[in-house]
VOGU-3710 file (C-alpha; in Angstrom, 3 decimals, decimal comma):
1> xxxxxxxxxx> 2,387/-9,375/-15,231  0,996/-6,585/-17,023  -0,076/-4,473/-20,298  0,309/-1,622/-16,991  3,289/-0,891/-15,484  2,131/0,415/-13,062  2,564/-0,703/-9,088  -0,379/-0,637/-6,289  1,207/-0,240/-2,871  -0,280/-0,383/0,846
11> xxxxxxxxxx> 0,281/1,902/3,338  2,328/-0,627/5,217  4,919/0,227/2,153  5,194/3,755/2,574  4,848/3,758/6,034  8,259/1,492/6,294  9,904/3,814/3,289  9,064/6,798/5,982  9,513/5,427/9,440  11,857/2,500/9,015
21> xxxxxxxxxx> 10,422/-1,319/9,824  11,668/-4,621/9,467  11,908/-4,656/5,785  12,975/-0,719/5,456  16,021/-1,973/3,180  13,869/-4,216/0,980  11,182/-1,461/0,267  14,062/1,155/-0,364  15,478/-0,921/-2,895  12,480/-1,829/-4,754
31> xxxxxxxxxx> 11,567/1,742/-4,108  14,431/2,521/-6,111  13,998/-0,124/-8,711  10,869/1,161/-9,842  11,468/4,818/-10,113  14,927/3,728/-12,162  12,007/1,364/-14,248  9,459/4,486/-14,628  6,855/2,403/-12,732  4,149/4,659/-12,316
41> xxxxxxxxxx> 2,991/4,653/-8,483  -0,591/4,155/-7,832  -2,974/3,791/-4,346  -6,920/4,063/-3,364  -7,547/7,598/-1,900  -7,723/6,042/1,478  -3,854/5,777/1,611  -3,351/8,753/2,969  -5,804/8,479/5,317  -4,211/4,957/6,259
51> xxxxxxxxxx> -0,595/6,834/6,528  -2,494/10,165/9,279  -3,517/7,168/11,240  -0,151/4,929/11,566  2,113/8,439/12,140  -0,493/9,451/14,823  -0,585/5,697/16,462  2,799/5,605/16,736  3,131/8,867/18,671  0,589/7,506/20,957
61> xxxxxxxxxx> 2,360/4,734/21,678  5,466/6,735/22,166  7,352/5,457/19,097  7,339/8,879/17,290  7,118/12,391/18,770  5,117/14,655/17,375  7,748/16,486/14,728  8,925/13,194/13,761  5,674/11,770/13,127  4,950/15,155/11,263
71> xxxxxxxxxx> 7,917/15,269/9,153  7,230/11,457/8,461  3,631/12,092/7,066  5,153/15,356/4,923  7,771/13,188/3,606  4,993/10,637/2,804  2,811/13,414/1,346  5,605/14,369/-1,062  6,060/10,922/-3,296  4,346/11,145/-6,936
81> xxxxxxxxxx> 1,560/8,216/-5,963  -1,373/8,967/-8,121  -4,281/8,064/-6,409  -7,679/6,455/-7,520  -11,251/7,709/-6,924  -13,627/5,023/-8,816  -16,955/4,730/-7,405  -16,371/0,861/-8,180  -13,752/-0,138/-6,830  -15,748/0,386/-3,520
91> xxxxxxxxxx> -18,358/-2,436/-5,332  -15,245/-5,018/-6,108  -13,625/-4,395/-2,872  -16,617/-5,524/-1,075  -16,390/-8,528/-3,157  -12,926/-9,076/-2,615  -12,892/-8,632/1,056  -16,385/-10,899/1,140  -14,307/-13,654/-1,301  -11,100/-13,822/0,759
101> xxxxxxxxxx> -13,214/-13,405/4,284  -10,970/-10,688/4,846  -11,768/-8,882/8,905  -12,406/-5,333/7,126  -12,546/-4,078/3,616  -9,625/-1,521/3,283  -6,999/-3,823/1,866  -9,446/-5,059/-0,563  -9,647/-1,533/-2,159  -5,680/-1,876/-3,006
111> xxxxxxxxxx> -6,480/-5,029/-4,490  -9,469/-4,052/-5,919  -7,706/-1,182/-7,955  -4,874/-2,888/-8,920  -6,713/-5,829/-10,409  -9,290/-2,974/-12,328  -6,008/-1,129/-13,335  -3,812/-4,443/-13,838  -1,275/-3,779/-11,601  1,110/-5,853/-9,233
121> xxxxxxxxxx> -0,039/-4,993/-6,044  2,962/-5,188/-2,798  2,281/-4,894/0,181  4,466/-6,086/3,753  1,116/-7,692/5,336  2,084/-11,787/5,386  -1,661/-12,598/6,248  -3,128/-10,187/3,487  -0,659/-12,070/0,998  -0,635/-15,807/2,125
131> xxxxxxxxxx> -4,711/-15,731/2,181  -5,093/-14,413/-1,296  -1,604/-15,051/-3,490  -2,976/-18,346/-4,745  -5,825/-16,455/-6,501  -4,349/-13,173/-7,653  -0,437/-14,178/-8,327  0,117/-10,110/-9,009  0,201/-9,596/-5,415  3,399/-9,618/-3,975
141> xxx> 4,678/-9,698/-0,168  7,678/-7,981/0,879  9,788/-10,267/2,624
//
């Protein structure tokens, strides 16, 4: 797609490459693709934040006890995702979110940045892809 190489993922991604999900495999093998391809990994500050939450739902719900759930968000700490700050993409996510009448605005950051930054964007949410893939074709679903 791009002039960038570089690749905007969700938290859904690294929460799956952490904890295991439904399409662990597939992420771990793209995971690996684009390390072996220098890809440069990229996210809006709030991934993190996104990643605190899931580990801490999922003890909640019993899925993850405490150490586990630590050693998952560690593990998730660790990866060399550079994250993105711009006062603007706030503005364009807004837009985004508004465009696509998406229920909340935080998945419209990750699209915001990797449109500003030219980026594919992946990410395992089905009704974040199938509502906007006809307009932005650099965002990709993992199946």
């Amino acid at each position: 797609m791009s002039s960038s190489s570089a690749i905007c993922i969700d938290a859904n991604i690294l929460i799956q490459l952490v904890i295991g999900g439904a399409q662990a495999t597939q992420i771990t093998n793209l995971w690996t693709s684009w390390h072996e391809a220098e890809h440069p990994l990229i996210a809006p500050t709030l991934l993190y934040y996104e990643i605190s939450n899931a580990v801490h739902r999922y003890v909640l719900q019993g899925l993850l006890l405490p150490e586990q759930a630590d050693k998952a968000l560690a593990t998730a700490l660790s990866f060399d995702i550079a994250l993105h700050t711009e006062a603007n993409l706030h503005q364009r996510a807004i837009i985004l979110a508004r465009q696509f009448s998406l229920p909340a605005a935080y998945d419209a950051h990750y699209l915001a940045l990797a449109e500003h930054v030219n980026a594919e964007f992946w990410t395992t949410d089905r009704r974040l892809a199938r509502v906007v893939q006809t307009t932005l074709p650099w965002v990709h679903l993992v199946e």
